[in-house]
C-alpha positions in Angstrom: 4.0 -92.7 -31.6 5.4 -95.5 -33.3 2.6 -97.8 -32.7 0.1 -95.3 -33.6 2.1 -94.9 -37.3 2.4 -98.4 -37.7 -1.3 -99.0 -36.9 -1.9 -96.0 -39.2 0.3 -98.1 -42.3 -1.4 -101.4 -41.4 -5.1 -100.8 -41.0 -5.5 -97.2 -42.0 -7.8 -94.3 -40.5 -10.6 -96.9 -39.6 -8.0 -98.7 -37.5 -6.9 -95.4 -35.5 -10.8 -94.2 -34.6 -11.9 -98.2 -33.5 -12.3 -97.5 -29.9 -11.9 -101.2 -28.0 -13.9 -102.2 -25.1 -11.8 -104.6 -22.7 -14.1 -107.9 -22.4 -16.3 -107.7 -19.1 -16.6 -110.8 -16.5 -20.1 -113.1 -16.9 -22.9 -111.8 -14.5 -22.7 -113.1 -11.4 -26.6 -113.4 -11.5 -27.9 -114.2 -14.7 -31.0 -112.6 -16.3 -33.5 -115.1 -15.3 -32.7 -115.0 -11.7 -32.6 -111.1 -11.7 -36.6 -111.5 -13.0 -36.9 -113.8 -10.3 -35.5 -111.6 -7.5 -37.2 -108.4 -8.6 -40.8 -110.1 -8.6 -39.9 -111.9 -5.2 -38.8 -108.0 -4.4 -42.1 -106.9 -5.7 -44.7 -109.3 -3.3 -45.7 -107.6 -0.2 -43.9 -109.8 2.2 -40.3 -109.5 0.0 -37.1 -110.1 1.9 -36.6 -108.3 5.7 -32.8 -108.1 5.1 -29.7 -108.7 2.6 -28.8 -111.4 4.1 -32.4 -113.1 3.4 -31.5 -112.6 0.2 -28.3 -114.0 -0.1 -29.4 -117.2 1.7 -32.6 -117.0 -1.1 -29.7 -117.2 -3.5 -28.1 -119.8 -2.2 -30.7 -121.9 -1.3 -33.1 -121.9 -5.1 -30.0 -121.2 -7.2 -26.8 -122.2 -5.2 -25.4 -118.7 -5.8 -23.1 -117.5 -3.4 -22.5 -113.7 -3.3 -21.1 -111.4 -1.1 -23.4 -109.0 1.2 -21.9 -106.1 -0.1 -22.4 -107.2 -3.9 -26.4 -108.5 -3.4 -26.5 -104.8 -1.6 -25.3 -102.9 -4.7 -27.5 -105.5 -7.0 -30.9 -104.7 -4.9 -30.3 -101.3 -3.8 -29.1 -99.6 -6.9 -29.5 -102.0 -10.7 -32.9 -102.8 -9.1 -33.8 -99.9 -7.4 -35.7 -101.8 -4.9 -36.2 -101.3 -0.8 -36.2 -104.1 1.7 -40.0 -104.5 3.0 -39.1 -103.8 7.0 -41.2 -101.4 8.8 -39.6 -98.8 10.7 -39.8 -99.2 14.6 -42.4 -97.6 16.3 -42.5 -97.3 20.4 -45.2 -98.9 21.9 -45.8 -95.9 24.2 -46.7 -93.5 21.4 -50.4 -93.1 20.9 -51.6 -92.0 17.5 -54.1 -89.4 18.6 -51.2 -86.9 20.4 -49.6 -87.6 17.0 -52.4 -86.5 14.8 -52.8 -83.6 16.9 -49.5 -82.7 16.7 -49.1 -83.0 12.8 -52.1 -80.6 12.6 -51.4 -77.8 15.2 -47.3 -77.8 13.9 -46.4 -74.8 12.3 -43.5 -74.3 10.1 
C-alpha cells in the first residue's frame, strides 16, 4: 500500500494504470530463417522428421535447438505437418478397400 501511495504522489494516476511488460528473451530463430523454414516446409519433399529439421538448422544457419523447441516452432507458430506418408501394408489391395468404403454402413 505504501508503494502504491508513493507511486500515486510521484507520477500520479497515469503512473498507477501503466501496466509493464517484463522484457522477453531474443528469438531463438530470427524472422528470416522462420521464412526460410516455412517455404522449405511448404515444397513437396519438406522435412520427414524433427530432427531433419534441427540438423537443417544447424547445418545452413549454425542454430542449435532443442527437439522439443523446433517441435513447438513447426507444429504450432507454423502450423505446419511433417511430409511422411503413413504406413501402408503391402498385403492390402486397393480393390477389397474400395469395396469395402462403398458397401460400409454407418
Amino acid at each position: 500500500m505504501y508503494r502504491w501511495l508513493q507511486r500515486y504522489k510521484q507520477s500520479g494516476i497515469n503512473a498507477l494504470l501503466e501496466v509493464k511488460t517484463p522484457p522477453r528473451k531474443p528469438a531463438l530463430i530470427p524472422e528470416t530463417v522462420m521464412n526460410q523454414l516455412t517455404e522449405r516446409l511448404r515444397q513437396p519433399e519438406g522435412f520427414k522428421s524433427y530432427s531433419k529439421i534441427q540438423e537443417w538448422l544447424t547445418q545452413e544457419y549454425q542454430i542449435v535447438a532443442a527437439y522439443k523447441t523446433v517441435h513447438k516452432i513447426v507444429h504450432y507458430k507454423l502450423n505446419a505437418k511433417l511430409k511422411v506418408p503413413r504406413p501402408r501394408s503391402a498385403k492390402a489391395k486397393p480393390e477389397v478397400q474400395e469395396a469395402f468404403k462403398k458397401n460400409f454402413q454407418i
